[in-house]
N, C-alpha and C positions, 0 to 999 in steps of 0.2 A: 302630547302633541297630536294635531288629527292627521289622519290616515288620508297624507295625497295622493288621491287616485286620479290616473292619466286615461279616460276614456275614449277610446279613437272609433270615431261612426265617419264614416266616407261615404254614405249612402246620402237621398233627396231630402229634403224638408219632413216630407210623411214622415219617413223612418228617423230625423233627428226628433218629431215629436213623441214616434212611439218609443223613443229611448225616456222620457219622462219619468213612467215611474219607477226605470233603475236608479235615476239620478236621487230622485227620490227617497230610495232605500238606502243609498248609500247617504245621503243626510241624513235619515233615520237613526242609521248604524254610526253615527259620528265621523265619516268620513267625509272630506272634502274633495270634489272632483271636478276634474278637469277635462271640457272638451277639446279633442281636438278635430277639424272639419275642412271640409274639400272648401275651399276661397268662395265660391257661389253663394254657398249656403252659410256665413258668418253674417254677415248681414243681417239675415234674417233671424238667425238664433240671438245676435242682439237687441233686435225691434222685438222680441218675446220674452225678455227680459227673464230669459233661463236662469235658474239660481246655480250656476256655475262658471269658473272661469274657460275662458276661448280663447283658443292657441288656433291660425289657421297654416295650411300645407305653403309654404313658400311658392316665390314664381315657379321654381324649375320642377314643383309636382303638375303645373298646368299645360297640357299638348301645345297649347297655342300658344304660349312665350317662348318666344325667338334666342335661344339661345344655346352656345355652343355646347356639345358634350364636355368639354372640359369645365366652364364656368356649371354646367349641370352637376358633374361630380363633385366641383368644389363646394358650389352649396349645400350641395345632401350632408357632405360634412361638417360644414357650419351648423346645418340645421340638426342635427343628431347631436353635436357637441352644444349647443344650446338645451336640447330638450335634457340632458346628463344634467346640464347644470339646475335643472328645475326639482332634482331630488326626488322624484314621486317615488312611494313605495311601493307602487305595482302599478298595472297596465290592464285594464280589459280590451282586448278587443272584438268588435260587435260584428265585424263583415267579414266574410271568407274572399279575402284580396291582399294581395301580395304584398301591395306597398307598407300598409299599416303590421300588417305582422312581419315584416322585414324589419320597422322602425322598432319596434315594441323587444323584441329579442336582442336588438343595441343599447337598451338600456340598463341590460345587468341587472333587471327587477325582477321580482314574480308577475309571469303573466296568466293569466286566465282568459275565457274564450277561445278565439281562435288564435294559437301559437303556430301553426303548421299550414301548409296549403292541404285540400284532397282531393286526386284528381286519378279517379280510378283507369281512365283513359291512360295512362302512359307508365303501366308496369304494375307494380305493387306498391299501393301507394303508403304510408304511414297512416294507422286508424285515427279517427278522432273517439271523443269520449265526453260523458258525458251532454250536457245540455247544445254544446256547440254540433255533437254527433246526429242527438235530436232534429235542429235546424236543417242540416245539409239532408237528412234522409225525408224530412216531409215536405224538402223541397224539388228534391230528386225521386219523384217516382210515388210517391204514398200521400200527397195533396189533396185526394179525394177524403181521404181519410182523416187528414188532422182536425183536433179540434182543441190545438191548445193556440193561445195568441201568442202571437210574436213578441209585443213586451212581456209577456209574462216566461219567453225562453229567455230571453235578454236579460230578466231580472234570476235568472237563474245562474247568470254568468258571474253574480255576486257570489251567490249560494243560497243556502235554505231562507223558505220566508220571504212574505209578500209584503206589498205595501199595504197600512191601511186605506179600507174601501173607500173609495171615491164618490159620496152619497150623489142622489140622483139632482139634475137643479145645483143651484147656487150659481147661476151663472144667467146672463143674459136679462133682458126686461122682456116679461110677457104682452108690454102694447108696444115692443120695438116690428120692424121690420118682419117679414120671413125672406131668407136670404135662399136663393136657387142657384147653385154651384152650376154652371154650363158642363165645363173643360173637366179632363180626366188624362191620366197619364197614355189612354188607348179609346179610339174613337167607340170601339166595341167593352167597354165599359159604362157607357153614359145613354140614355135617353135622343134618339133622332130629335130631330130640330121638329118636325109635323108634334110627335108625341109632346115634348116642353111646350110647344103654341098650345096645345089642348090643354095641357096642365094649367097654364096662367090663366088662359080663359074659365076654365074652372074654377079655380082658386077666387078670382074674380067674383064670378057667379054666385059659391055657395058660401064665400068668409068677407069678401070685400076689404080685405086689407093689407097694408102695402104691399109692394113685393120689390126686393133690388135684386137684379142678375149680377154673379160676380164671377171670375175665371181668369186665366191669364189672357197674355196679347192675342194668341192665337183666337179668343174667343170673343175677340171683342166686335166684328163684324156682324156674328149670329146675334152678341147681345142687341146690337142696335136694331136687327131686323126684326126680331122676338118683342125688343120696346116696342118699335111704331106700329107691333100689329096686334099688344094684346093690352091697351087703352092706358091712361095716363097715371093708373097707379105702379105702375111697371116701372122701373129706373135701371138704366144699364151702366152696371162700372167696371163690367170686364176687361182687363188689359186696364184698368186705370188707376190702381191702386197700388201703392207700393203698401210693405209688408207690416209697416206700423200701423198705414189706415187700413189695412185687411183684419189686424185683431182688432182694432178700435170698433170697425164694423160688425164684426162677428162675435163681439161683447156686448153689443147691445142689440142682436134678433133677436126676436120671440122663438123662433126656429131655422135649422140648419136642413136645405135638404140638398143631397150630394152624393155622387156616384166615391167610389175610394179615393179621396184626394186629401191631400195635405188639411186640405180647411175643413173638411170633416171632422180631422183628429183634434184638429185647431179647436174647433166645435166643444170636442170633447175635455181636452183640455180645459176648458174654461166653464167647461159645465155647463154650456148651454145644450138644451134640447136639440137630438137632433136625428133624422131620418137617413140610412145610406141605403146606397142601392147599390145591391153584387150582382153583376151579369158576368159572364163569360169564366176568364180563369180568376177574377175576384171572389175570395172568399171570409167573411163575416168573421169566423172561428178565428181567423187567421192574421185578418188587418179590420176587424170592422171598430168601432167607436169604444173608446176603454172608456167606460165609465157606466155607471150603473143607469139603467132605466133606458139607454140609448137602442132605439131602435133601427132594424135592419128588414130590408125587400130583396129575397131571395125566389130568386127563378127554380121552378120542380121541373121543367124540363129533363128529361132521360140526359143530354149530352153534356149537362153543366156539375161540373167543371170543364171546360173544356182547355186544349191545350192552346198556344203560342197565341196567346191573347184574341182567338176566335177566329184569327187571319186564315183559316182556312172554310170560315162558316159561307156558304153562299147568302144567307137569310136575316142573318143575327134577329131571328126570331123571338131567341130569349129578353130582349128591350120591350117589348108587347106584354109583359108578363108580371103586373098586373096592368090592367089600361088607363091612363093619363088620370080619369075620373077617381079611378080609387085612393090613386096616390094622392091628388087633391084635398080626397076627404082623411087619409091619414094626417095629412101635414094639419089640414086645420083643426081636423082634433086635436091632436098634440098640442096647438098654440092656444087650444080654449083649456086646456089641461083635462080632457078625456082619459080617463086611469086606459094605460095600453089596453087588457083583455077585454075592457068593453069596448076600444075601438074593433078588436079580433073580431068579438061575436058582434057588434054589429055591420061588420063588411064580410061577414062569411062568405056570403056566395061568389062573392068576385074577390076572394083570395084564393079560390082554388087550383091558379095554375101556378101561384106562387105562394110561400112561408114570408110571414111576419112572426121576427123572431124581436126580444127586447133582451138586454148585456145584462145578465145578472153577476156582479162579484162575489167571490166565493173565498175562503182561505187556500183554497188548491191553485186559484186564479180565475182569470173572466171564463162565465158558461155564457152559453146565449139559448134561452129558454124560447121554445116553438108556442107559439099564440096558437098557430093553426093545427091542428091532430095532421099525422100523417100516418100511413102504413107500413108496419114493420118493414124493412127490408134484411139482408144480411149484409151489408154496407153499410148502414146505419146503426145498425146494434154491432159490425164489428169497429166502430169507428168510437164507442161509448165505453166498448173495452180494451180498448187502445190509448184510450187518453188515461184512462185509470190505472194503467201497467204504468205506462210510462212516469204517472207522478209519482207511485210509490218507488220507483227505479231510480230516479233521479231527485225527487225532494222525498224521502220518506215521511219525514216528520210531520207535510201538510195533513192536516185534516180534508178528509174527502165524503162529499154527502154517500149516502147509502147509497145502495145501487140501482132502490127504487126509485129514489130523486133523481136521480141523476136519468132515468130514462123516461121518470115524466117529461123532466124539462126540455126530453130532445123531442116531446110530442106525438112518441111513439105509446099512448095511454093506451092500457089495456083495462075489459071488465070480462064478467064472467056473466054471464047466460045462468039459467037456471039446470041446464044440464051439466055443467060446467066447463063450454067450450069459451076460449078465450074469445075476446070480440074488439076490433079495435075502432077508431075513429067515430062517424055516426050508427056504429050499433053492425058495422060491416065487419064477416068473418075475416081475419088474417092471420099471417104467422109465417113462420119458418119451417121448412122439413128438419124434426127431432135431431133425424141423425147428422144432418149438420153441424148443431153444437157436439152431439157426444165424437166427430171427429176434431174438432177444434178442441177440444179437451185432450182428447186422445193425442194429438198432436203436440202441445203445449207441454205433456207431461214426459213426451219421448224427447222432445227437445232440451228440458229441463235434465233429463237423466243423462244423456249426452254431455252437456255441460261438467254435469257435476263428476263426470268420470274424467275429465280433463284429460282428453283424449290429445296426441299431435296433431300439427297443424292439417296436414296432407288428409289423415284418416277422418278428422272432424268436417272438412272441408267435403270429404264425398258422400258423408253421412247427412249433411248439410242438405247438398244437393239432392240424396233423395229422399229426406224431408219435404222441401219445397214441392219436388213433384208429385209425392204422396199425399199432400195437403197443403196444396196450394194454399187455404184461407190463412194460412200461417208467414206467408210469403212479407207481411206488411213488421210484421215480428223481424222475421232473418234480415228486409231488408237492414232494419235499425240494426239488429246485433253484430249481425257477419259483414254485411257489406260495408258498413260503414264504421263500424267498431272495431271488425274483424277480431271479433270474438276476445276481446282485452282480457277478460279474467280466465282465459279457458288453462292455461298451466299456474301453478302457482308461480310466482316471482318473476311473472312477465307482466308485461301489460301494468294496467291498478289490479292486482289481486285481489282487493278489499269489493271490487265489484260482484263477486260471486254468490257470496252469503246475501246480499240487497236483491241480487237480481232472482235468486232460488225464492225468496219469498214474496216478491211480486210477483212472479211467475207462478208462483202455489194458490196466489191470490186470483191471477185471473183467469186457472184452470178451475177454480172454485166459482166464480163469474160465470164461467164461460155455461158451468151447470144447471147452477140457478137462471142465468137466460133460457135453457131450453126448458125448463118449468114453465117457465112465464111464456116466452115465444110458442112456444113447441104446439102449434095447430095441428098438426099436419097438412099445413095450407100452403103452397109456396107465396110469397109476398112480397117478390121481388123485381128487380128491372134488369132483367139480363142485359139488354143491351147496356146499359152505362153500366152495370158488374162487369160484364167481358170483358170490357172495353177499356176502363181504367183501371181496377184493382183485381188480383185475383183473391176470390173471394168463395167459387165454387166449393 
């Protein structure tokens, strides 16, 4: 009999797409699953003809049905005594929100993901663990740093093991459309209305062919103002589509180009080509396009990532970064099928206040590989051994490239000089100060010896503490472990004890990393951005 799994995502459209390749996996693995979905969003997960079944939240989950608290109570019991009678053998759940792990604990099944609320605000809260722990900590505080995607923690909530790779293409017709996403979940994610006129006009200019605007309601005014003023191969269906003719559409562009929006992933989902743009607190690593060869326009601005979706930026400067012209000529490369790296080098010079990165899949999960060289920082190279702890901590078994690949692809390339000083980018000296890594080592290996002495909670917790201040760069570590773990394996027969032995050897792992970077880094050049180090991670 298969394995009925009850999947509850109560998150937008985006995130029921980036739930895909768990569904995925659990078809893989012979199970059958089951969403269930905030009333909004069923409709459209039907018009996308999800290969699962759709259960949605009754009236009385919706703020706006008028109804009393007692008919409220009586439903929830209906609807709980309905979901019992559906049998499933377990529950994932994917959002850290009350309602669905309320639901999910009344089923008497095994649950996995999130079982628990965490809410360090109001006392001592219960640790999360594992992959759901993951989530909450690079959501909370260490964002600058992640570089694992969202479906790939989600398909973590299975267990070990990815989906197969999602090859690049198989979707879309190369003489369809090029589709220009307006709308974005925040105004400071997306391209000004002046900058999108120059883009059409361009696009115009140097590919001459079609182009349809699309977007929700809110965009449908821009769209028609954008139509009448950048000539009649231009078509505006913003706000006019409902969500069958939006795949219909976005199945047959030559290209997708779009700031983080649902139709992005839509994009990807179906395998169509497609370009996203990350400004403000959007980041690639984290929501950009699952699927191989999909490319992504990332702002080098000092302040990006930035926090509470830019709303405190006076300038939103970061939208300027590359200018309308280049992004033009990205998108029509793409659609004449220009291999990515020769679009890199040949837009060099006007990719240098921003990264063109392209999604490579990996057995560890999606990387996204820098087209453009950049310079070492200690953000960037701690952000490379951070992803790497964390997959051998939580998926051991992945296979993970070396850890030269792995910092090619984040386009931090080193060469050597004939004296033998490291060189990075165009032949320009960089690096890190030596003793940087050997404290980040130094620190990785007092941490690790702490643990393993499975010290009480009180005396670990001040030993913690000055850890953190003794070595700060370590701070991205504690927060995953102690704050948000709070330390699960640290006695035996509390917490998962079985986490101890995984964690001492990932930790062995990337005190052994952390060495071999300062070989390679180790200029004695600093190569960094203090300002956005200060500012967002401590990293010192």
């Amino acid at each position: 009999m298969a394995d009925k799994v009850l999947v509850i995502q109560e998150a937008r459209l985006g995130d029921l797409l980036q739930s895909g390749p768990l569904l995925e996996k659990i078809h893989g693995q012979g199970g059958c699953p089951t969403l269930l979905l905030r009333p909004g969003v069923v409709e459209a997960a039907r018009s996308l003809g999800m290969n699962s079944g759709i259960i949605s939240w009754p009236g009385f989950g919706d703020p706006s049905a008028a109804l009393s608290l007692s008919c409220r109570i009586a439903g929830s019991r209906d609807f709980v005594r309905k979901m019992r009678s559906e049998n499933f053998s377990r529950v994932i759940v994917l959002n850290h929100h009350g309602t669905g792990i309320a639901l999910a604990n009344m089923l008497g099944v095994p649950v996995s993901g999130f079982d628990h609320l965490f809410d360090r605000e109001s006392g001592s809260p219960a640790p999360l663990g594992g992959w759901p722990a993951y989530l909450v900590a690079s959501s909370r505080g260490i964002r600058a740093l992640n570089r694992i995607h969202l479906s790939d923690m989600w398909q973590g909530f299975e267990g070990p093991g990815r989906i197969p790779s999602r090859p690049a293409g198989g979707g879309g017709d190369s003489l369809g459309p090029v589709v220009v996403v307006l709308g974005g979940r925040s105004p400071y994610r997306r391209l000004s209305p002046e900058a999108l006129h120059r883009l059409l006009l361009t696009l115009e200019r140097i590919d001459g062919h079609p182009v349809i605007l699309s977007g929700g309601p809110e965009d449908g005014e821009l769209g028609e103002a954008l139509a009448g003023r950048s000539g009649a191969k231009v078509t505006n269906t913003a706000g006019r589509t409902t969500v069958q003719e939006l795949v219909a559409l976005i199945s047959q562009a030559s290209v997708v180009f779009s700031p983080d929006t649902a139709t992005l992933h839509l994009a990807a989902s179906l395998g169509v080509p497609s370009v996203g743009l990350f400004f403000a607190s959007a980041l690639p690593y984290e929501t950009g396009a699952y699927r191989e060869g999909a490319l992504s326009v990332v702002t080098r601005q000092d302040c990006y990532p930035c926090s509470g979706e830019g709303a405190s930026c006076p300038s939103i400067s970061c939208r300027n970064d590359p200018d309308a012209e280049t992004l033009a000529h990205i998108v029509a490369g793409l659609r004449r099928g220009e291999p990515a790296r020769s679009l890199a080098a040949r837009l060099s010079e006007s990719l240098t206040a921003c990264q063109l990165l392209v999604a490579r899949e990996t057995p560890s999960g999606l990387l996204q590989e820098a087209l453009t060289p950049t310079l070492p920082t200690k953000e960037g190279i701690l952000a490379v051994l951070m992803r790497r702890f964390v997959v051998r901590y939580l998926d051991p078994t992945a296979p993970l490239p070396t850890f030269s690949e792995e910092i090619s692809l984040s386009g931090m390339n080193v060469a050597s000089d004939r004296k033998g000083t490291a060189r990075f980018g165009k032949g320009q000296p960089g690096g890190v100060d030596p003793l940087w890594f050997v404290r980040l080592e130094r620190g990785v290996d007092l941490y690790l010896g702490l643990r393993e002495r499975c010290l009480q909670k009180v005396e670990r917790e001040r030993m913690v503490e000055r850890l953190a201040s003794d070595f700060p760069m370590l701070w991205p570590l504690l927060h995953h472990l102690e704050w948000v773990e709070g330390g699960l394996s640290a006695q035996p027969g509390e917490g998962d004890g079985e986490n101890l032995p995984r964690l001492l050897r990932a930790g062995a792992s990337l005190s052994w990393e952390a060495q071999s970077a300062g070989r390679l880094f180790g200029a004695g050049v600093l190569g960094e951005v203090p300002e956005k180090e200060d500012s967002h991670v401590a990293v010192r």
